[in-house]
N, C-alpha and C positions, 0 to 999 in steps of 0.2 A: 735512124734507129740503131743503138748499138749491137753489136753482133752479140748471138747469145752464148752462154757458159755451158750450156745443158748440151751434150752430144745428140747430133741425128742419128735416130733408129737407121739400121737398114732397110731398104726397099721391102715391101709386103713382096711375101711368097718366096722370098728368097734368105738361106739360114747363114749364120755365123762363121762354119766353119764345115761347108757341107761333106769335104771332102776326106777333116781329119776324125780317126778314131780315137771313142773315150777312151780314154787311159789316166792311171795312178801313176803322177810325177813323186818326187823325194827321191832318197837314197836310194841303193840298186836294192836292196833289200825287200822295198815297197814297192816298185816301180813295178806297173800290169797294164797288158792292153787288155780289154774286154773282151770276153770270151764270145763265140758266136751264136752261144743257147741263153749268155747272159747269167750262164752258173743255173738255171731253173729246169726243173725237170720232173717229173710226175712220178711219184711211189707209192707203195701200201698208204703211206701217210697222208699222201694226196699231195700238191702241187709245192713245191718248195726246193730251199736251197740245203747241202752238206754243208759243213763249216768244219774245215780238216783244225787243228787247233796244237799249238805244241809249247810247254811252258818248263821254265825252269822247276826246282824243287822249293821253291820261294811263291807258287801260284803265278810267280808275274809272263805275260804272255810273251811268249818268243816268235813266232810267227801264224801266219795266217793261209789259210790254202780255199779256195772256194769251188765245188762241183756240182752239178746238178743231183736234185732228188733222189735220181736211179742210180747213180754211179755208185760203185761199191767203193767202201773204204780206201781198198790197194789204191784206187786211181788216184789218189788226191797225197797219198803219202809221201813219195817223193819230192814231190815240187814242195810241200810243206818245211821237208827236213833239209833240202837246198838254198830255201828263207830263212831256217835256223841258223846254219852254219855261220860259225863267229868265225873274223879276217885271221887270218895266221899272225902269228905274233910269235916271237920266238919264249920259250920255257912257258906256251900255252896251247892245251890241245883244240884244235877246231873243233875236233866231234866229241859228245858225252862219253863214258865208260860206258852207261848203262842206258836204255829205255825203255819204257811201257809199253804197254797197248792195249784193249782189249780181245775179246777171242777172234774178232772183225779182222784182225793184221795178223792172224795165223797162218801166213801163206809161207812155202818157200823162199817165192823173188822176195819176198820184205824180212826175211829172216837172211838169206843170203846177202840181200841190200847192205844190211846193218851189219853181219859178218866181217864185208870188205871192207868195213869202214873203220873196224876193232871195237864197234859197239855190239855191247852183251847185250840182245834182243830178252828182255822181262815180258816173255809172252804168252798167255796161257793155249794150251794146245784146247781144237775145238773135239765134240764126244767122236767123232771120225778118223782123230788122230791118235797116234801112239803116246802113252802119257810120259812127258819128259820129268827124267828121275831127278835132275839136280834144277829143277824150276824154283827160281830165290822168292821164296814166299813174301819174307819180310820186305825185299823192296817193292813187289805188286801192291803190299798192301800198303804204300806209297803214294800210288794211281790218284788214289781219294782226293789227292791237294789239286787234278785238274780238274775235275767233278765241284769241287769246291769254286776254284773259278771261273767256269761255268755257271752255277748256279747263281755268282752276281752278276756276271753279265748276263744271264735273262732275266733283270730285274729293269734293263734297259730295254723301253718296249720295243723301239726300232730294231732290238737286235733276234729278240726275241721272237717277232713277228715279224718279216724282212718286209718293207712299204717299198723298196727301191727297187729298180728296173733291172738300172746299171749295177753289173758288178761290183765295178771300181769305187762306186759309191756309198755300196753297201759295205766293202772291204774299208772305205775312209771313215764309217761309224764304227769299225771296229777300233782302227786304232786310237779316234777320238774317247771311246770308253776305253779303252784299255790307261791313257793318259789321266785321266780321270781314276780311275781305280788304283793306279800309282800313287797320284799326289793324296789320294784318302787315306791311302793304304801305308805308306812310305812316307810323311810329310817331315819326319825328322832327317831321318838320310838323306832327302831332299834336300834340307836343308831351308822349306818353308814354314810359314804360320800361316794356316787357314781360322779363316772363322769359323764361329759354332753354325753359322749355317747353311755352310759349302759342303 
């Protein structure tokens, strides 16, 4: 009898790889070990993930930051703007001039954060704070273009409704729609032709 083509499963009761953690491979950018709560955590809202979010002024996603339900904002902000950060290059700055936020990133550390960094925090002061005199209207009302994309990516119900366990997994449907939302979105700077019904 010929030897077969088809690989032997491993042994019952014993797993693949028992001893390594999921983790997101690619560039240092992407690359995440799995959290230990799994990013899931229980809120007013009831059981679910944050999804810290950070994009250019073009809609397109810059990076991704993932915390559980309860975590407030601040926790997730950093590591988010750490996955933004573009490689140094010279006659290009790493950090933006400017950023958003909503009232949620009214804190000091994230205003001081962005300070150090020579980025102009666009942050609305919350009713508890002293109202700041020179707050740039015109680029808050800016904000809207993440709102916007957001709103197609929960058009993607995996994103929308998280189905996945793993983090890192649920973090690899973002950047698989985010890919998607580019080539819809971009197919000529791309430099592609999609059909009528991609």
């Amino acid at each position: 009898m010929p030897p077969s083509s088809v690989p032997t499963p491993p042994p019952p009761g014993r797993k693949k790889n028992p001893d390594a953690p999921a983790e997101l491979g690619g560039p240092a950018a992407t690359q995440r070990e799995e959290p230990q709560d799994h990013a899931l955590g229980r809120s007013q809202g009831g059981f679910g993930t944050k999804a810290h979010l950070i994009c250019d002024s073009h809609g397109i996603l810059l990076a991704i930051e993932l915390t559980a339900g309860q975590r407030h904002e601040t926790q997730g902000f950093e590591g988010v703007n750490r996955r933004a950060r573009r490689p140094r290059r010279a006659g290009r700055p790493t950090w933006p001039q400017q950023e958003a936020g909503d009232k949620g990133y009214s804190y000091a550390g994230v205003r001081d954060w962005l300070k150090r960094r020579h980025i102009e925090p666009v942050i609305p002061t919350r009713k508890d704070q002293p109202r700041q005199e020179d707050f740039d209207k015109a680029s808050y009302r800016r904000r809207n273009i993440i709102e916007r994309a957001i709103g197609w990516f929960k058009w993607c119900r995996a994103l929308a409704t998280r189905f996945d366990k793993l983090a890192v997994n649920y973090v690899a449907l973002w950047i698989v729609a985010n890919i998607q939302y580019l080539l819809r979105t971009y197919p000529k700077a791309l430099g592609i032709q999609l059909s009528e019904t991609t």
